[in-house]
Backbone as CSV, one residue per row, in Angstrom:
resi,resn,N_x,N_y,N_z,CA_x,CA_y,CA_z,C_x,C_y,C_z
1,UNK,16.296,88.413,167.753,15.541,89.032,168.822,15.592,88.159,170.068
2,UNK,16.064,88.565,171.123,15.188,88.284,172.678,14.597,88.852,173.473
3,UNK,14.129,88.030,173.869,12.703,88.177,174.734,12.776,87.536,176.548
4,UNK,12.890,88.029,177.280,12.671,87.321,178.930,11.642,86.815,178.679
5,UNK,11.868,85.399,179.218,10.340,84.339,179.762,9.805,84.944,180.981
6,UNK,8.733,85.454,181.056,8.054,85.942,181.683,7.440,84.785,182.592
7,UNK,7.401,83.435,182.659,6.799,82.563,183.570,5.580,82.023,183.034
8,UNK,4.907,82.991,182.361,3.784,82.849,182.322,2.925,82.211,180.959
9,UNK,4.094,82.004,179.626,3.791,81.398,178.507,3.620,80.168,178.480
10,UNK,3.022,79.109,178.524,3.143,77.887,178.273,3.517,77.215,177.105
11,UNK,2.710,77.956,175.973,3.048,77.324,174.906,3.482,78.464,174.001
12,UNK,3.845,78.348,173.224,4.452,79.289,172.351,4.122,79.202,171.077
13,UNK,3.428,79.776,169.861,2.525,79.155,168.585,3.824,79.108,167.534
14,UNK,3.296,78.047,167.292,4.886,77.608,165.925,4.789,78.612,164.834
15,UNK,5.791,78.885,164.630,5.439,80.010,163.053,4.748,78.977,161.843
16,UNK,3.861,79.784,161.264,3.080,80.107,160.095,3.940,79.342,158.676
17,UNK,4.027,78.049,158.349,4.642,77.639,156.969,3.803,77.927,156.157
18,UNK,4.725,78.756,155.387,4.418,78.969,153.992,4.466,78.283,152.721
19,UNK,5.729,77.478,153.082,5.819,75.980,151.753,7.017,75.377,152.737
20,UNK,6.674,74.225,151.965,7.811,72.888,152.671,8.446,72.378,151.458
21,UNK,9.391,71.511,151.020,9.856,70.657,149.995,10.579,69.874,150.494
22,UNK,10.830,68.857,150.061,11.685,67.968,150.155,12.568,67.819,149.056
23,UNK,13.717,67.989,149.835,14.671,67.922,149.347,15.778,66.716,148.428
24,UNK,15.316,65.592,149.640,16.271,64.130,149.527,15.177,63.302,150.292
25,UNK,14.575,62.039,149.890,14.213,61.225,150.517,14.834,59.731,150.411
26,UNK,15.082,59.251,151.222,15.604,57.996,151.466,14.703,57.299,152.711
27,UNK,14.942,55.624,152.517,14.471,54.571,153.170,14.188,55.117,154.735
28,UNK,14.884,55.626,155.255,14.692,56.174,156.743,14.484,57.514,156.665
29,UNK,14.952,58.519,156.362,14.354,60.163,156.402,14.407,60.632,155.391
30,UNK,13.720,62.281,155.625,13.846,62.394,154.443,14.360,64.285,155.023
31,UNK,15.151,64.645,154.022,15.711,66.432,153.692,14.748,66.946,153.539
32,UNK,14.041,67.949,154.715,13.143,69.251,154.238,13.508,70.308,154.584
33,UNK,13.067,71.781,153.369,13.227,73.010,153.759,12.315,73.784,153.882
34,UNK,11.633,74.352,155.175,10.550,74.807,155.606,10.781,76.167,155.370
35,UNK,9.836,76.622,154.543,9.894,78.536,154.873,8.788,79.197,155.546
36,UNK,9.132,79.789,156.442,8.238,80.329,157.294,7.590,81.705,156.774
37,UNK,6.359,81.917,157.322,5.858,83.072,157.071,7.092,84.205,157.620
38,UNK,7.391,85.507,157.170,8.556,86.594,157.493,10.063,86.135,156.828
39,UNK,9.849,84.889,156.194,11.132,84.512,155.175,12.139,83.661,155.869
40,UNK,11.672,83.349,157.059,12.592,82.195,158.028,12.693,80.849,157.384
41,UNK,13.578,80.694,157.049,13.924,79.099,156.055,14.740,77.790,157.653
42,UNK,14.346,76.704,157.443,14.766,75.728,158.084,15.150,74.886,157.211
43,UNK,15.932,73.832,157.128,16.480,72.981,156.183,16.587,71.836,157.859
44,UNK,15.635,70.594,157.472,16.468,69.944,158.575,16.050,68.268,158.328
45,UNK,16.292,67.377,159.002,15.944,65.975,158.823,14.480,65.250,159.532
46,UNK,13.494,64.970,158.490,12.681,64.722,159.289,12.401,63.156,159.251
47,UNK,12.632,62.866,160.085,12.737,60.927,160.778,11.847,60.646,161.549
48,UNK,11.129,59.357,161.563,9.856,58.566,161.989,9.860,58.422,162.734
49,UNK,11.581,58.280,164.078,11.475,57.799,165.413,12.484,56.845,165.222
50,UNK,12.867,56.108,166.625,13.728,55.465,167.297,13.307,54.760,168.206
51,UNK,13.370,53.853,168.948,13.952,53.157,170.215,14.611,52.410,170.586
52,UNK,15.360,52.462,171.766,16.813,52.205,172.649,15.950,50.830,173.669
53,UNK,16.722,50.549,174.041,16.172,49.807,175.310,17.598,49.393,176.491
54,UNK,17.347,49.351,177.524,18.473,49.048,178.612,18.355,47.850,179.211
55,UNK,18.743,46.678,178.781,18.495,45.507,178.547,19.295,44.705,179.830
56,UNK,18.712,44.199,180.620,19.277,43.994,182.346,19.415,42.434,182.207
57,UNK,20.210,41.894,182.676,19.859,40.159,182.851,19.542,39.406,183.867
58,UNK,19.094,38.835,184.716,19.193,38.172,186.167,20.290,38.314,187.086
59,UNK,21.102,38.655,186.342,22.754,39.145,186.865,22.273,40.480,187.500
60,UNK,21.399,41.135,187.063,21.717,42.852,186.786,22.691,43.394,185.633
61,UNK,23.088,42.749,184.989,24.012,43.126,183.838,23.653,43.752,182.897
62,UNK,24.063,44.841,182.106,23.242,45.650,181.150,23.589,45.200,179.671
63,UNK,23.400,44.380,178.925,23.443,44.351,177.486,23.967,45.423,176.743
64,UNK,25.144,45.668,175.816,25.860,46.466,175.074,25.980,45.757,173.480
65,UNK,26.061,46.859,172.911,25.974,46.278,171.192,27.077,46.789,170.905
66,UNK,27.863,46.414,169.952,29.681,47.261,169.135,29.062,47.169,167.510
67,UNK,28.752,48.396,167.229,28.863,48.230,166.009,29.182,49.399,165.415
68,UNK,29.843,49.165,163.699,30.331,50.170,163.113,29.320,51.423,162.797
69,UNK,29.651,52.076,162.746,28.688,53.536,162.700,29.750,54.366,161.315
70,UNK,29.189,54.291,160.439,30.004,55.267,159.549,29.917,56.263,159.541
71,UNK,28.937,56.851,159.690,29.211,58.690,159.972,30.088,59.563,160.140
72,UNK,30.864,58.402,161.668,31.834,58.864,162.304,33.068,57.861,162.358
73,UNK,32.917,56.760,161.842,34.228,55.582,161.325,34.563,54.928,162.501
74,UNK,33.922,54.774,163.671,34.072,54.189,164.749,33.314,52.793,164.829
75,UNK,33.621,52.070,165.305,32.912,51.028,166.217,32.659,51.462,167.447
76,UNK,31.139,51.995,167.780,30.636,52.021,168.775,29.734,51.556,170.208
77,UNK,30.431,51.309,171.466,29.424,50.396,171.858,28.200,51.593,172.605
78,UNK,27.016,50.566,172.356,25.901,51.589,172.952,24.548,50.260,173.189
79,UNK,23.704,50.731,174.015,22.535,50.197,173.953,21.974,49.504,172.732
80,UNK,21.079,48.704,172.717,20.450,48.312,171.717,19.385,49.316,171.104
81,UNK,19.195,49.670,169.848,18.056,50.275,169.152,18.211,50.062,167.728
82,UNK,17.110,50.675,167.426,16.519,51.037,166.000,15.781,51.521,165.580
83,UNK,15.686,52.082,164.039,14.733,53.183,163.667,12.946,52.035,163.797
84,UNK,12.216,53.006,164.009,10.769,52.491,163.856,10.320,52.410,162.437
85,UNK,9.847,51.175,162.021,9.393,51.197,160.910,7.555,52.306,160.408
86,UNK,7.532,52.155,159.433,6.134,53.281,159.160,5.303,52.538,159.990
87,UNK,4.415,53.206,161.004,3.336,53.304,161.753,3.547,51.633,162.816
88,UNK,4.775,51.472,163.079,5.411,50.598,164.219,5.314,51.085,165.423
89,UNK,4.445,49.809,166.228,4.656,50.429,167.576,6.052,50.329,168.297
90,UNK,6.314,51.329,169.015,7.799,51.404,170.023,7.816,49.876,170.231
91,UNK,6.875,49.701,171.341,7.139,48.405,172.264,7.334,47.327,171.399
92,UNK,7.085,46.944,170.480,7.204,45.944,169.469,8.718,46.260,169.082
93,UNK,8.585,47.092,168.620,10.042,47.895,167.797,10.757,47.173,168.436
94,UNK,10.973,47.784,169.783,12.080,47.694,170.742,12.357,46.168,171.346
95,UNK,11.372,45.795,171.603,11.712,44.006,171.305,11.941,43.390,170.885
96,UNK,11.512,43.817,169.334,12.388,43.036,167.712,13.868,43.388,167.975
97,UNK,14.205,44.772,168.275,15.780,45.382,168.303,16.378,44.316,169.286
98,UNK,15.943,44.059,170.414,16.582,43.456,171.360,16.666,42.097,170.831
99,UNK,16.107,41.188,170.348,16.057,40.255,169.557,17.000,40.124,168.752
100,UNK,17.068,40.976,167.970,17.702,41.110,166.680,19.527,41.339,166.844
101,UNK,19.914,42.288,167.445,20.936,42.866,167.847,21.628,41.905,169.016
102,UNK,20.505,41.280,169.956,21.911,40.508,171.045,21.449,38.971,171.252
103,UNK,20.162,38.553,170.205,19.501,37.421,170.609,18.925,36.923,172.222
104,UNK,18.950,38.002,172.524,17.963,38.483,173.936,16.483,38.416,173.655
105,UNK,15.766,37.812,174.929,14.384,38.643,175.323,13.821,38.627,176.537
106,UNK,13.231,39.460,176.938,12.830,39.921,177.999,11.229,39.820,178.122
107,UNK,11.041,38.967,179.427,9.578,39.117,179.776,8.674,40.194,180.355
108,UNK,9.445,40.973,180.970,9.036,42.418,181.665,9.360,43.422,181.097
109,UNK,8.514,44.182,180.404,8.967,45.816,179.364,8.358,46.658,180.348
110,UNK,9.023,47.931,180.165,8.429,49.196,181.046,8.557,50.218,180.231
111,UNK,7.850,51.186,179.720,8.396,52.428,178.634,8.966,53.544,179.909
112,UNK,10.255,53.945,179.389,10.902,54.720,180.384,10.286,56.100,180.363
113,UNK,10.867,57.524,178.507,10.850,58.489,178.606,11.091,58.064,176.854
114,UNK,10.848,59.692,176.511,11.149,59.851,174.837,12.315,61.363,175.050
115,UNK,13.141,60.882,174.148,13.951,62.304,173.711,13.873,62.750,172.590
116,UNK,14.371,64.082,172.231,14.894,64.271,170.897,16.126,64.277,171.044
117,UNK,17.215,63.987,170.233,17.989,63.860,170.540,19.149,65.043,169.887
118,UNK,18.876,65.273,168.549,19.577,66.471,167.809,18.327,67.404,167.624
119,UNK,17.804,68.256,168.084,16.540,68.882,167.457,16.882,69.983,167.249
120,UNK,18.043,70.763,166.921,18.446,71.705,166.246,18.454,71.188,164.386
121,UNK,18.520,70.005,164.387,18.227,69.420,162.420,18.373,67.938,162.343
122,UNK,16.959,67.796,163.623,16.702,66.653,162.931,15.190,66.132,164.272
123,UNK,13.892,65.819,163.245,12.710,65.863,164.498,12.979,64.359,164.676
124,UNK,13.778,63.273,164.802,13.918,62.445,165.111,13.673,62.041,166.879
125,UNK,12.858,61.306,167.790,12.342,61.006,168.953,12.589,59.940,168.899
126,UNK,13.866,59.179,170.200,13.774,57.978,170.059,13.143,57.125,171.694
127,UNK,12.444,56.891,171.857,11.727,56.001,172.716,12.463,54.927,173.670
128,UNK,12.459,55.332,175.127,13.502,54.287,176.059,12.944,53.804,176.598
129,UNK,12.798,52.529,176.316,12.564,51.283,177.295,13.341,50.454,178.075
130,UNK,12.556,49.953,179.280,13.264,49.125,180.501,13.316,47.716,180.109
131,UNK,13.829,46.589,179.579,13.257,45.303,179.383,14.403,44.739,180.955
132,UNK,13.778,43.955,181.362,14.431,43.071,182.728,14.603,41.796,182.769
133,UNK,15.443,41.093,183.173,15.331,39.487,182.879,15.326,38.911,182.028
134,UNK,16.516,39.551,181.179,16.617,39.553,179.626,17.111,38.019,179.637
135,UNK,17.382,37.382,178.807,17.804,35.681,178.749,18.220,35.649,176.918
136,UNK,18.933,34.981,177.061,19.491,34.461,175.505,17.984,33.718,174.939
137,UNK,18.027,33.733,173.663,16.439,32.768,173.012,17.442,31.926,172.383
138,UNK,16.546,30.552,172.523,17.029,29.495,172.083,17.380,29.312,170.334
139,UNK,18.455,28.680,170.177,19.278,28.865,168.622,19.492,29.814,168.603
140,UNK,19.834,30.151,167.093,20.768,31.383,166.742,19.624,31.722,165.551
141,UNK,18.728,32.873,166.145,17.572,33.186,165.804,17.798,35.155,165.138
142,UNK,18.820,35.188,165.405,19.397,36.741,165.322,18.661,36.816,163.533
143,UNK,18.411,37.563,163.504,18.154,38.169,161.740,17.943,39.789,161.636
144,UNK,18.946,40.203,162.281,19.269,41.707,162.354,19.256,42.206,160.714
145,UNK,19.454,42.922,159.987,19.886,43.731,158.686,21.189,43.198,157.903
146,UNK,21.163,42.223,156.957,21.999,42.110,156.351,23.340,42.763,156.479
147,UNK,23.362,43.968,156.393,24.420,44.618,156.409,25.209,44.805,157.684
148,UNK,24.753,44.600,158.678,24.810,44.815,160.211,26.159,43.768,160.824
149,UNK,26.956,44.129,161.557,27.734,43.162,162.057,27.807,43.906,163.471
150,UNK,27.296,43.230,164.634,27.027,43.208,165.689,27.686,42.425,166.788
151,UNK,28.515,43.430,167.757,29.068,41.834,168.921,27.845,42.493,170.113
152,UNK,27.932,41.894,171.381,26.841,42.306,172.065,28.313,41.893,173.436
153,UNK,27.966,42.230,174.968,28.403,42.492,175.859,28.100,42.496,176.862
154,UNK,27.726,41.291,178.113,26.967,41.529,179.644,27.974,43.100,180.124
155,UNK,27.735,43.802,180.746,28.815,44.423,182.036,27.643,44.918,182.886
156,UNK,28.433,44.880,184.203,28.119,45.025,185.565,28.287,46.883,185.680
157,UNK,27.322,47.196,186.453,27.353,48.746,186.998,28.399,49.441,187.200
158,UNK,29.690,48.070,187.914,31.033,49.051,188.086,31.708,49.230,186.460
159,UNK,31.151,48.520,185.848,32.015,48.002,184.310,31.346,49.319,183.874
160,UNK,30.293,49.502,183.705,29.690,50.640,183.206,30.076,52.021,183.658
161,UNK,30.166,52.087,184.533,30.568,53.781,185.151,32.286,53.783,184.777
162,UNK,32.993,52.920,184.839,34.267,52.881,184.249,34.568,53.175,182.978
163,UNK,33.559,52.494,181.656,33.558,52.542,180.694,32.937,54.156,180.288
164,UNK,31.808,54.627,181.377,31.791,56.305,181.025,32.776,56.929,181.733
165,UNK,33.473,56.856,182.647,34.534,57.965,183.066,35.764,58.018,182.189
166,UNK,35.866,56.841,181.603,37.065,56.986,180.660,36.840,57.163,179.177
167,UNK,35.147,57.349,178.869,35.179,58.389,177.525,34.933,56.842,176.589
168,UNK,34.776,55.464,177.063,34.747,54.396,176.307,33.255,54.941,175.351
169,UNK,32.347,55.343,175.985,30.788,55.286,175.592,31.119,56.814,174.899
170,UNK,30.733,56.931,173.546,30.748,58.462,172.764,29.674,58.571,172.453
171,UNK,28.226,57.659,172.581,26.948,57.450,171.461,26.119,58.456,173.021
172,UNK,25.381,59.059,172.387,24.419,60.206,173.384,23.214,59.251,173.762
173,UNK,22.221,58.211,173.093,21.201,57.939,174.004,21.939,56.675,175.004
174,UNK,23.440,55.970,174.390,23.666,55.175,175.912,24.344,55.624,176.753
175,UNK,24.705,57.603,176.954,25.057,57.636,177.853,23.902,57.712,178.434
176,UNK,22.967,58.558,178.198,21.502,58.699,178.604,20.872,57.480,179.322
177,UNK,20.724,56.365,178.864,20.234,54.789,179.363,21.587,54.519,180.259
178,UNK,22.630,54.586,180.067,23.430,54.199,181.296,23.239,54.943,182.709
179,UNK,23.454,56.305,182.368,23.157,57.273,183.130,22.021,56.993,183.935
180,UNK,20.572,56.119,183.458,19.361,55.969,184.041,19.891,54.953,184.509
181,UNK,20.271,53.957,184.065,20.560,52.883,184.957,21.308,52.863,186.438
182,UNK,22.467,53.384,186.060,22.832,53.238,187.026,22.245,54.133,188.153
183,UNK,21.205,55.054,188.275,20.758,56.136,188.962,19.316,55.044,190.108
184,UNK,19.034,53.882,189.278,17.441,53.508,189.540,17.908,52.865,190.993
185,UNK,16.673,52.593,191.721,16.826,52.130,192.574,16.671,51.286,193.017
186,UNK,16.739,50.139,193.882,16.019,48.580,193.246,15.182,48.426,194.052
């Protein structure tokens, strides 16, 4: 069915669940299939959250992470993030990530915006923050995820818009954080 937006709806009332299950749960999300009142079934991923951060240095230089992503068998470079742990605040989150991932930290945080990012199957929201005046922390203090192998990357604004016109960046929230970056104004 469609319907013209008339202007005048603001909100729109979620359909009526009738039962939920879970399907698959694992350490970070978990598989549910929602049936709606009228027999409307959803099957989709429901995840705790995210945050990114756009990590600047005294340079102006933006911090980049390369790491393998299996999903898709690439080494990808993108912003720094990570999933939020149960009932973790963002701003914490996102400072451990930056920590963790480039042995960075930053004295000035700003919370940017929240997205969803796949919300056709998956309620995953990941949280963008500004950190500024990012600086290396003294020793080699990194204790990212065991499994994790991480290089990290200063580049400059022209390095960045180069690296998106030629398709280098494939990951959706750092085109998103690049995209903001390079847009701000100083």
């Amino acid at each position: 069915m469609f319907f013209p937006y008339d202007g005048k709806a603001t909100e729109l009332p979620e359909p009526e669940t009738e039962k939920e299950e879970i399907l698959l749960r694992t350490r970070v999300f978990d598989v549910v299939r929602k049936t709606y009142r009228g027999g409307m079934e959803r099957i989709f991923v429901r995840h705790r959250g995210a945050v990114t951060v756009i990590a600047t240095t005294p340079r102006e230089q933006v911090l980049l992470v390369r790491q393998f992503r299996a999903p898709v068998g690439e080494w990808l470079w993108e912003i720094p993030a990570g999933t939020l742990e149960e009932g973790e605040d963002p701003l914490f989150c996102a400072q451990r990530e930056l920590e963790e991932e480039t042995g960075f930290s930053s004295p000035e945080w700003s919370y940017l915006f929240s997205v969803c990012l796949a919300p056709g199957y998956s309620s995953e929201i990941i949280h963008f923050f500004r950190a500024r005046n990012a600086c290396p922390l003294e020793g080699d203090i990194r204790e990212g995820d065991a499994d994790e192998v991480i290089y990290y990357l200063e580049i400059s604004k022209e390095e960045a818009q180069a690296m998106l016109a030629e398709g280098v960046i494939k990951d959706a929230k750092t085109l998103i954080g690049l995209q903001y970056w390079l847009s701000e104004r100083p």
